[in-house]
C-alpha positions in Angstrom: 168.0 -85.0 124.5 169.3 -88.4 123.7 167.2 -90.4 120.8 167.4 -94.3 120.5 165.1 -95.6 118.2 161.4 -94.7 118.8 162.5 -93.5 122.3 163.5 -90.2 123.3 165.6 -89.1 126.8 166.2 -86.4 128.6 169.8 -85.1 129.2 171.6 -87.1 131.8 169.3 -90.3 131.3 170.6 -94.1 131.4 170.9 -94.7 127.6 167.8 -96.8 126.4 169.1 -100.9 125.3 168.2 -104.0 124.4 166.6 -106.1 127.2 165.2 -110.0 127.2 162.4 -111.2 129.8 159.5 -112.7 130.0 156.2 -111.9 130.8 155.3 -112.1 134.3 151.5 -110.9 133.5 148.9 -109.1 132.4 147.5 -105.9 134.3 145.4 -103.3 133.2 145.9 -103.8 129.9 149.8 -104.0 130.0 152.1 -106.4 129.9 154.3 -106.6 133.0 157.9 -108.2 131.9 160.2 -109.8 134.7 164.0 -108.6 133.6 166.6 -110.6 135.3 168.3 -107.9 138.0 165.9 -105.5 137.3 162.7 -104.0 138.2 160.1 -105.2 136.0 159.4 -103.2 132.4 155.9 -102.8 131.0 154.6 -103.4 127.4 151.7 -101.5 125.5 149.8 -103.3 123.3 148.5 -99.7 121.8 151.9 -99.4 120.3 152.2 -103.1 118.7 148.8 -102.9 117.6 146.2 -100.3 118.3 142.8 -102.2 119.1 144.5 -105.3 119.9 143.7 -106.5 123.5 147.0 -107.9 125.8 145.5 -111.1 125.4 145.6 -111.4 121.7 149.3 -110.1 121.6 151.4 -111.4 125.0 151.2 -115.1 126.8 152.7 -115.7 130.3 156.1 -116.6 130.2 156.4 -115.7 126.8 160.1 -114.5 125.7 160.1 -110.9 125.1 163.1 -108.8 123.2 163.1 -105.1 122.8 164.1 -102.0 123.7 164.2 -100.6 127.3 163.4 -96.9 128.3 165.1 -97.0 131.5 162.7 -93.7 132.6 159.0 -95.2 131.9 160.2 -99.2 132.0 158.6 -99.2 128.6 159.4 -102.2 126.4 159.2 -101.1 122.8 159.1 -104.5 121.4 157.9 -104.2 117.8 161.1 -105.7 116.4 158.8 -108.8 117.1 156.4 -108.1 114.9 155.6 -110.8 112.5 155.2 -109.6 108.6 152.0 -110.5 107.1 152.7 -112.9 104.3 155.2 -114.7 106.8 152.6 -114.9 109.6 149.7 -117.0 107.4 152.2 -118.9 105.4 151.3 -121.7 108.0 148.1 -121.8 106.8 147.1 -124.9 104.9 144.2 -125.0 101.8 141.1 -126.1 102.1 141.4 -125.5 105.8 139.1 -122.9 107.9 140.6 -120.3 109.4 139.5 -116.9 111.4 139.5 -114.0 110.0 138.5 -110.1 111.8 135.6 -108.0 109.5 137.7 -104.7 108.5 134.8 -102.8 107.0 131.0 -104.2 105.3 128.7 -102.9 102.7 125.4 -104.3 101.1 127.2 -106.5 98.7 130.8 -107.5 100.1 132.8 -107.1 103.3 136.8 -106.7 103.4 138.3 -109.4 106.4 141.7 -109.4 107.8 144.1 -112.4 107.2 146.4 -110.5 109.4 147.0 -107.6 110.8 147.5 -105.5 107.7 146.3 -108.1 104.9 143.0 -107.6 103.9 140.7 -109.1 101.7 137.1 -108.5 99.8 134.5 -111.2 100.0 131.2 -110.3 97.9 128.2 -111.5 99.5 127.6 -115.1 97.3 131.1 -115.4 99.2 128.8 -115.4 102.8 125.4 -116.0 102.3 123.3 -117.6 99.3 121.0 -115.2 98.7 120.6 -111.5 97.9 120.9 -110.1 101.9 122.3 -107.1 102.8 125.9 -107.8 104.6 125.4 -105.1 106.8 122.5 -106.8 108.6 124.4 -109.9 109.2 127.9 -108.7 110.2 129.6 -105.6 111.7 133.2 -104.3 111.5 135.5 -106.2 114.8 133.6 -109.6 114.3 135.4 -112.7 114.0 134.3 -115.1 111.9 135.2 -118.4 110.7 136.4 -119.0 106.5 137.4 -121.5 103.9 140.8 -120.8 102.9 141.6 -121.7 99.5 145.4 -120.7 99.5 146.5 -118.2 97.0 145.1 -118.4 92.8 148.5 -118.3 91.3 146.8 -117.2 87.9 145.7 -114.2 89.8 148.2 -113.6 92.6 144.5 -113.2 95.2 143.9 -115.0 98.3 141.1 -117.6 98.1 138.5 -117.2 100.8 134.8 -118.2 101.3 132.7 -117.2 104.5 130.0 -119.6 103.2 132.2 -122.9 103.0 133.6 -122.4 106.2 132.8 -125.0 109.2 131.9 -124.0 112.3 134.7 -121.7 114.4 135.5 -124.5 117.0 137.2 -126.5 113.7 139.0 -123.3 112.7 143.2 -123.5 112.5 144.9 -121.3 115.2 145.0 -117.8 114.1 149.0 -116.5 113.9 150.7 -114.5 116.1 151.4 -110.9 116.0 154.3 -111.5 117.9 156.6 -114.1 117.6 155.7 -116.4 120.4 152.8 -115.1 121.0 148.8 -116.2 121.1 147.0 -116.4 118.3 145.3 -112.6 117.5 142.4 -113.8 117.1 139.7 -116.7 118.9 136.4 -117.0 118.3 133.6 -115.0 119.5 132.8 -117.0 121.8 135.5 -119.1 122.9 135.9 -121.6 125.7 136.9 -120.0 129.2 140.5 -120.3 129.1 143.0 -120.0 131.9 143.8 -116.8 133.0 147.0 -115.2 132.3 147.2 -112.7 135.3 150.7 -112.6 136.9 151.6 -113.6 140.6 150.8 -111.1 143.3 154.0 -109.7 143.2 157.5 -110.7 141.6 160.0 -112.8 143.5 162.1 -110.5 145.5 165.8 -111.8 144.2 164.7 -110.3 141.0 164.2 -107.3 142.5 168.0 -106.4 143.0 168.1 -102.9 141.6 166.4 -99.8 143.9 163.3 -98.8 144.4 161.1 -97.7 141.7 161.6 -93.6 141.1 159.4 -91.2 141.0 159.3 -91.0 137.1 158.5 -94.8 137.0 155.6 -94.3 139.6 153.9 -91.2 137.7 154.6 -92.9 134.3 152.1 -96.2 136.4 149.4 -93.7 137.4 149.2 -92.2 134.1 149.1 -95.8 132.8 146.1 -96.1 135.3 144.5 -92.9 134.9 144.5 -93.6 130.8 143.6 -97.4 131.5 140.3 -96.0 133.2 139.3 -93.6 130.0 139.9 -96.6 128.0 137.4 -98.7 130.3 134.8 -95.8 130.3 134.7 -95.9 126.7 134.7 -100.0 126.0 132.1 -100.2 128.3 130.3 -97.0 126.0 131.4 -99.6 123.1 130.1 -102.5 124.4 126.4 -101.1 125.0 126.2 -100.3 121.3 127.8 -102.9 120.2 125.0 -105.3 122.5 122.3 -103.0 120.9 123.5 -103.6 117.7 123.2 -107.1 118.0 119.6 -107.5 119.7 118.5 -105.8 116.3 120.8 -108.0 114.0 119.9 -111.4 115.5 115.6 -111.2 114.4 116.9 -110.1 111.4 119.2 -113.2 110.8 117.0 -115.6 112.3 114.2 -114.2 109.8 116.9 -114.9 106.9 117.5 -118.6 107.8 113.9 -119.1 107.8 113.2 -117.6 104.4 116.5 -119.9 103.2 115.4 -122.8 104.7 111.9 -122.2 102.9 113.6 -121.4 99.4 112.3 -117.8 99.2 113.3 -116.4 96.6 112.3 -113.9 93.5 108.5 -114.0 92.4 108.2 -116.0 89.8 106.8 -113.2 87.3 110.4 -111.7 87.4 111.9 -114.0 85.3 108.7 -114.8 83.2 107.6 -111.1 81.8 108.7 -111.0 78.1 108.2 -113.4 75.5 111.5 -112.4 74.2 114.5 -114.1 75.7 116.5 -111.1 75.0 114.3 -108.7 76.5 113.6 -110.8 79.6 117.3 -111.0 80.4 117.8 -107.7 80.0 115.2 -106.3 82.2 116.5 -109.0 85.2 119.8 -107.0 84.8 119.0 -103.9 84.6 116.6 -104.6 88.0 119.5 -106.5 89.7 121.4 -103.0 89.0 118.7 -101.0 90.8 119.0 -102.9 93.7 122.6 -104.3 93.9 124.2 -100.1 94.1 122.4 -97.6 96.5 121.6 -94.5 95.1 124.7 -92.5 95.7 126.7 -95.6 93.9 124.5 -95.0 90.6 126.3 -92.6 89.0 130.1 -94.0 89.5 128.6 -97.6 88.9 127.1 -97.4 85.8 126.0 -100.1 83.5 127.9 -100.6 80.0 126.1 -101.2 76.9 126.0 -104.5 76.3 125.0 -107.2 73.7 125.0 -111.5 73.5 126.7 -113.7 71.8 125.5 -115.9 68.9 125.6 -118.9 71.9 124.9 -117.2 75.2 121.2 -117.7 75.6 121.9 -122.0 74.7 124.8 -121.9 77.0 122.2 -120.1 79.7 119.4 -122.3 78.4 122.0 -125.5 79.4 122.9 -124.4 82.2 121.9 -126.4 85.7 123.1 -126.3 89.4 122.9 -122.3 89.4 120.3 -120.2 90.3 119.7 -117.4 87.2 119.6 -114.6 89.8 123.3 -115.4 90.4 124.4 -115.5 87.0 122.3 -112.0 86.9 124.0 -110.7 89.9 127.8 -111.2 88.4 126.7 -110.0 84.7 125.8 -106.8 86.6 129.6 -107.1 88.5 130.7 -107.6 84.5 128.9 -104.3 83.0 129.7 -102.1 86.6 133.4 -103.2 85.9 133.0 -104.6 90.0 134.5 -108.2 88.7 137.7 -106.5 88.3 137.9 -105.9 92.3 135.8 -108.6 93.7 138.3 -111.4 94.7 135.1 -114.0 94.3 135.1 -113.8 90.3 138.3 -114.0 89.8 138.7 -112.7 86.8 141.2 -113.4 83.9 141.6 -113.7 80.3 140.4 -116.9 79.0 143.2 -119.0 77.5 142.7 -121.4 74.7 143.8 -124.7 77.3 145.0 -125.1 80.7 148.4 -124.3 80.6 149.5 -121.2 82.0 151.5 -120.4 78.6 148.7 -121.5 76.6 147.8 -118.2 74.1 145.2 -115.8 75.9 141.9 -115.9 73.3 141.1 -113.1 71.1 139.7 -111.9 68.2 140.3 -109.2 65.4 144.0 -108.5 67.3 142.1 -105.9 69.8 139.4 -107.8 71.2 140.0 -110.1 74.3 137.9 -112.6 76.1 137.6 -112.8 79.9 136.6 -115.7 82.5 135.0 -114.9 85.5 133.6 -117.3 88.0 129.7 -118.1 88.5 130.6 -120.5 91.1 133.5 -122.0 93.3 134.5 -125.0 95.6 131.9 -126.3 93.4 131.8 -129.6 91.0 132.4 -128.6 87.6 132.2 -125.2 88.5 130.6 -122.3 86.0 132.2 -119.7 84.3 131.0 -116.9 82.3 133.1 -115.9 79.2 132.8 -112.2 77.8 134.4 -110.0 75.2 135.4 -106.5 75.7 135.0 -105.2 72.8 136.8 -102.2 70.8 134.1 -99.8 71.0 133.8 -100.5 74.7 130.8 -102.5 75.2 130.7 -105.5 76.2 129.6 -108.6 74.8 128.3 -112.0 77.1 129.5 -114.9 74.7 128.9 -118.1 76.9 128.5 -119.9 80.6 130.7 -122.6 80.4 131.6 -125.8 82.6 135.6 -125.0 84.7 137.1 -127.2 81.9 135.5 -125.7 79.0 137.5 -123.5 77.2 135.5 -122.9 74.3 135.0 -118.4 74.1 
């Protein structure tokens, strides 16, 4: 056996090499490549990028590079490939952009950028209330979000599902392939023109012999795997549709309890006398119902305590509703602000210089900023202590400027 690369050839075989052509097509999934002198090669987009349809990865006429395996005509053209970081460098801040749901839970769904680079959005990322993500979004969708470029503070990617304007305004999504479509288009896109090859190559290309048998059985098991594949899409696509017929009452029903400004009874907020007491009853119930029951016991809530001006920083506060400030105290105490790209926490420095001194107190104890809000007009922070014997301590809510602990 001869090995070249990925490919692998029997004794006596032309030696797999390097080809350039261009894509005649797209049929059954593949990507047929016109190769000048040659009988035409075939691409699989399973092996670029499993889940990815043709479409999303291979254009007509696009310029195509890669490896030959003279037995099956396959093109193994993942030298390609686009890296991650280089592929969404294009994008520009404050723009909107498309982005593919990777995976989705009550609270926060992880989207991919890319192929390869995903990111957590918490829920006050999509919606403005306390829904359940699961009800509103499932994994494959693409959706449209504000891109906020990279926090160089933090090193995390920026992104909002709220902010975002509708998908028609979104950027072009990059290409998997250099050269090729954008991977990604919204759900519903216009009808664009299709693709699909001419009926048959012109015949001056067609210089070499007749296909062989290997190249002939290596089509039909292309077609007998092709129908599998369409059996089970079509599966796919049934419970994906009933999925949707039970998601779309359930969102319509959420926009109407927005629009009216539904929101927790008033009692909830109004049951102690005691300012202290009445706070920390909202968290601890925001804790019930924020982490399902299996979450409970890996999720647990720290002990904390306030600082000497939390409740007339709270009292001061405007422009926020107090469910969300209770919503990221719990992310605080579970240790979640840590993960969730949306707070993006960091140590609270004493200015806003990069190199201006971190804040902290008896030479162990160091404050942290996580954000309330964002793409937001003098934006609110919450500033906290960790403190040495592990609790935690809420000092303040402060305006994006203030840098007062």
């Amino acid at each position: 056996m001869t090995s070249v690369g990925q490919l692998t050839l029997p004794a006596g075989a032309a030696e797999a090499k390097t080809v350039v052509g261009e894509v005649e097509g797209i049929v059954g999934d593949r990507a047929v490549v016109r190769l000048s002198g040659q009988f035409p090669g075939v691409v699989w987009p399973e092996l670029v990028e499993p889940g990815l349809q043709a479409e999303r990865l291979f254009t007509k006429r696009m310029r195509i590079e890669g490896v030959l395996d003279p037995v099956s005509r396959r093109i193994d053209v993942r030298g390609m490939r686009q890296l991650p970081a280089g592929a969404v460098a294009g994008y520009q801040a404050d723009s909107t952009i498309l982005v593919r749901v990777a995976s989705v839970s009550a609270e926060a769904c992880t989207v991919e950028l890319f192929p390869g680079l995903q990111i957590g959005v918490a829920a006050d990322l999509v919606v403005d209330d306390s829904s359940d993500l699961r009800e509103l979004m499932v994994v494959g969708d693409v959706l449209p979000a504000w891109f906020g470029g990279m926090d160089e503070s933090t090193g995390e990617w920026l992104l909002s599902l709220q902010d975002a304007a509708d998908p028609s305004e979104a950027v072009p999504a990059a290409s998997v392939l250099v050269g090729g479509p954008p991977w990604l288009v919204p759900t519903h896109p216009e009808p664009a023109e299709p693709i699909q090859g001419d009926a048959e190559p012109a015949r001056e290309e067609l210089v070499a012999a007749e296909p062989s048998a290997a190249f002939i059985e290596a089509l039909q098991r292309d077609k007998d795997q092709m129908v599998t594949e369409l059996k089970v899409a079509r599966i796919r696509n049934e419970v994906l549709q009933a999925q949707l017929d039970t998601v779309r009452p359930k969102l319509r029903d959420l926009m109407r309890r927005r629009s009216r400004g539904v929101g927790p009874g008033p009692d909830d907020t109004r049951l102690f006398d005691n300012e202290t007491d009445q706070l920390d009853f909202e968290i601890r119930l925001a804790w019930a119902r924020m982490t399902q029951p299996g979450e409970k016991n890996e999720l647990p809530l720290r002990r904390w305590s306030y600082g000497e001006h939390f409740f007339e920083s709270l009292r001061a506060v405007d422009g926020i509703a107090r469910e969300k400030i209770v919503e990221v105290i719990v992310h605080v105490l579970t240790g979640r602000d840590a993960e969730l790209a949306s707070r993006e926490r960091h140590p609270l420095r004493s200015g806003k210089g990069g190199d201006d001194p971190v804040v902290v107190r008896d030479r162990q104890e160091r404050c942290w900023r996580v954000s309330l809000q964002s793409k937001t007009p003098s934006a609110r922070r919450l500033h906290y202590w960790t403190c040495a014997d592990g609790s935690i301590e809420l000092s303040s809510i402060r305006l994006h400027d203030d840098f007062r602990p």
